[in-house]
N, C-alpha and C positions, 0 to 999 in steps of 0.2 A: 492394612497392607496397601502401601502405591506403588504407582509401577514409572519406571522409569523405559522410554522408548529409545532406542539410535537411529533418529531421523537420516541420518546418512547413510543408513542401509537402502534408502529409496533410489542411490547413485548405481546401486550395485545388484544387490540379490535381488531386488523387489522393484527395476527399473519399470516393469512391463505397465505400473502402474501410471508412472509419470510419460511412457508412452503414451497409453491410453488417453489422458487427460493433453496432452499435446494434438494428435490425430484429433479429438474433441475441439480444441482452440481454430486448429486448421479448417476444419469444417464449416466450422461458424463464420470466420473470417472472408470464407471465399462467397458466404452466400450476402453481404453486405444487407444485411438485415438494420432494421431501427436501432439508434443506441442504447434503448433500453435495454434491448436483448446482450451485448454485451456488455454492461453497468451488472446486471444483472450475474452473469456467469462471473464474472470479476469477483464478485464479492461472496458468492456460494464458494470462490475458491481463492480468497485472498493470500490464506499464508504461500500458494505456490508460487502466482502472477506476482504478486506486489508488495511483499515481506525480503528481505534481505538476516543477515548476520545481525545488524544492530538497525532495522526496523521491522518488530516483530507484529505492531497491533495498528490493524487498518480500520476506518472508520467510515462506512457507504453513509453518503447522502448529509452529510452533515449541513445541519441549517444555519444561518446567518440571519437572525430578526426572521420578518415572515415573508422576505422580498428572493432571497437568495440559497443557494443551494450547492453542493461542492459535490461531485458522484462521488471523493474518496480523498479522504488523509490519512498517510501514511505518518507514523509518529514513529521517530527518530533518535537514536541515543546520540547527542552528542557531545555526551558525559560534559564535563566540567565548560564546556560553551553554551551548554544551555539544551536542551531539549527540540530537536527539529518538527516543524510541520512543514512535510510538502503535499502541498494541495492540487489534486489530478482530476485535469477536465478528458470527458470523452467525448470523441466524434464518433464517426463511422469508419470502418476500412473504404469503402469505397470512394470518401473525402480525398478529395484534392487539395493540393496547398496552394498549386497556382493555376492559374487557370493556363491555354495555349498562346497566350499575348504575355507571359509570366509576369500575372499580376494575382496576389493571395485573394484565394478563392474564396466563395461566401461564406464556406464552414470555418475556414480558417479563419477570417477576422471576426466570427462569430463565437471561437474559440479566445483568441487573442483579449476581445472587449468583456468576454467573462471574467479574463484573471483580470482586467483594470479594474471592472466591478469590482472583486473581490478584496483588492487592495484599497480601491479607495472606502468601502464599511468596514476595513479591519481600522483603520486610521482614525476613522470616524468614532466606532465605537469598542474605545480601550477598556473600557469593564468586562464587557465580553472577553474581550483579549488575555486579561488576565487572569478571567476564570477559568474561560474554555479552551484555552492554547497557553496555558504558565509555562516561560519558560525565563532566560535572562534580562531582557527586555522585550521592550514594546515595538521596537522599531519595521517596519515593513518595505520603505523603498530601497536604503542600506543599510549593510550590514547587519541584515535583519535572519531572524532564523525559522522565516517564512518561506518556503518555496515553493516554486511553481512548478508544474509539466501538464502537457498537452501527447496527448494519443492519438493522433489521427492518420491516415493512410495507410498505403501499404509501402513496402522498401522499396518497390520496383521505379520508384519513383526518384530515381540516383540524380538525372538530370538536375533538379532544383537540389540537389545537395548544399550546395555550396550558400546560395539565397536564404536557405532556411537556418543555416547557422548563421547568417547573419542578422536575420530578423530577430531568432534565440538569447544571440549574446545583447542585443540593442533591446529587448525586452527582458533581462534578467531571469529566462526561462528555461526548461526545457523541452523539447520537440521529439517526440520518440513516437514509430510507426508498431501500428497493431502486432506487426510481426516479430519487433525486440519481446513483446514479454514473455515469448515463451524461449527466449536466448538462454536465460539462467537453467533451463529447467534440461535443457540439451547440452546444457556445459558442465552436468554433474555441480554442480551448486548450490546443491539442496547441504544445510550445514547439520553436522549431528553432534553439535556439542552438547557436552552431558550436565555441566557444571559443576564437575566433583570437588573441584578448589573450594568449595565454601562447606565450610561444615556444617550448618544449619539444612540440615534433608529435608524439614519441609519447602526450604525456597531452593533448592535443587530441583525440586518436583514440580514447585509454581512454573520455575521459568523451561526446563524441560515442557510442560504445557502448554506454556506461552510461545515456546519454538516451533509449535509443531506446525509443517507445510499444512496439514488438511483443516487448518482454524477456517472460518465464515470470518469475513470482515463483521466488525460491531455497529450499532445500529446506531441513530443520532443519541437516540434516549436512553441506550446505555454508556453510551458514553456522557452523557450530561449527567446522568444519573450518580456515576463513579467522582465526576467533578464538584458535586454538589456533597457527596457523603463522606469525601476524605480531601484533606491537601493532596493536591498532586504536586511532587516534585518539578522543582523549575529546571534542573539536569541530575545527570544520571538517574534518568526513567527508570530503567529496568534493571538497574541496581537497587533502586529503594522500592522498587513494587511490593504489594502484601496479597496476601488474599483475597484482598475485597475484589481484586480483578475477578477471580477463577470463575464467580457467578455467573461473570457476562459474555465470557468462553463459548463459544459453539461450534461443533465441528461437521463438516459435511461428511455426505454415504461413503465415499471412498476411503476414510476411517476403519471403516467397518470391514472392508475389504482387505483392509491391510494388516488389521489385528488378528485374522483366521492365517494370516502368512508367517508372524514373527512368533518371538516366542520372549515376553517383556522380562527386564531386569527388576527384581523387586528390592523394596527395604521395607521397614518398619518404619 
């Protein structure tokens, strides 16, 4: 017997939850702590922060050879274009983008020379590329289905608006403040699709699984691991997913919390 959950009841009956873990983000944010600390909560609580509709499985810490290191890739359906990676650096909330002479501050171009890092050894080294990131091509500077975002500061920081979309769009990036990622989760945007158009129950169940906000991002080694033991599809990700994901599935305490609230859909 499995159980089928309606993540979208998290918008509604069972809001107090994704209160809680918001008050939790705020907390953190305002004590400008190391980035490790939030790299950290990020990925204990990936599916809420950094998952979407059609990017369901996030990836902490992903390595590159033994020089480089990514805090987090989100993998992206972008069905018949190919399969997205966007690859997300973190700073600090307390990080500034420009200093008071508005010239981009030390975090920030220390943000900035990571993604060039990152792009120039994806370039460099295309066997990786195609093992660890398949998707339609290889390509990285255009039209490529690599993408970037940077996390640093806080919104209050409206002034440099305008300079930092400019640096964003001249860097082929994006720029988003500590404070956007908990937008989705205050806009009722948690999704509860069930995926009963496919008749096949047991992958109604995987990707029900796979949807679920309270996932842990996945670790480098399971994700290499997953890469190494099956083809990954180069598009439509989570249309051809199987099983061999659910292994590397992990969910955090708030799971637990939430399971004594609802009352699950079963099948056979």
């Amino acid at each position: 017997m499995k159980k089928l959950y309606d993540w979208g009841s998290l918008n509604s009956e069972h809001i107090s939850i994704v209160n809680q873990l918001c008050n939790k983000w705020d907390n953190l944010i305002e004590q400008n702590k190391q980035e490790r600390y939030y790299q950290s909560f990020l990925a204990e609580h990936a599916g809420f922060f950094l998952s979407d509709w059609n990017a369901k499985l996030v990836i902490s810490k992903l390595k590159m050879g033994s020089e480089l290191e990514c805090d987090f890739v989100v993998v992206k359906d972008g069905f018949s274009a190919g399969t997205i990676y966007e690859f997300i650096e973190i700073e600090k909330p307390g990080s500034r983008l420009f200093t008071k002479n508005g010239i981009p501050s030390k975090d920030f171009n220390t943000s900035l020379q990571q993604i060039r890092d990152w792009r120039r050894w994806l370039i460099e080294n295309k066997s990786y590329f195609k093992k660890f990131l398949p998707t339609v091509n290889t390509r990285v500077l255009s039209d490529s289905q690599i993408k970037f975002k940077i996390v640093i500061g806080r919104r209050d920081e409206q002034i440099s608006l305008e300079k930092r979309n400019q640096i964003a769009n001249e860097n082929h990036i994006e720029i988003r403040s500590f404070d956007s990622l908990a937008d989705k989760l205050r806009g009722d945007l948690i999704h509860g699709e069930l995926w009963h158009q496919r008749e096949d129950k047991g992958y109604v169940y995987l990707i029900n699984k796979i949807s679920s906000p309270f996932l842990k991002a996945i670790t480098d080694s399971s994700w290499k691991e997953l890469c190494d033991s099956k083809s990954i599809p180069p598009s439509h990700f989570y249309s051809n997913v199987d099983s061999s994901i659910s292994e590397h599935l992990k969910f955090n305490k708030l799971f637990e919390e939430y399971k004594k609230l609802v009352h699950a859909n079963y099948f056979l």
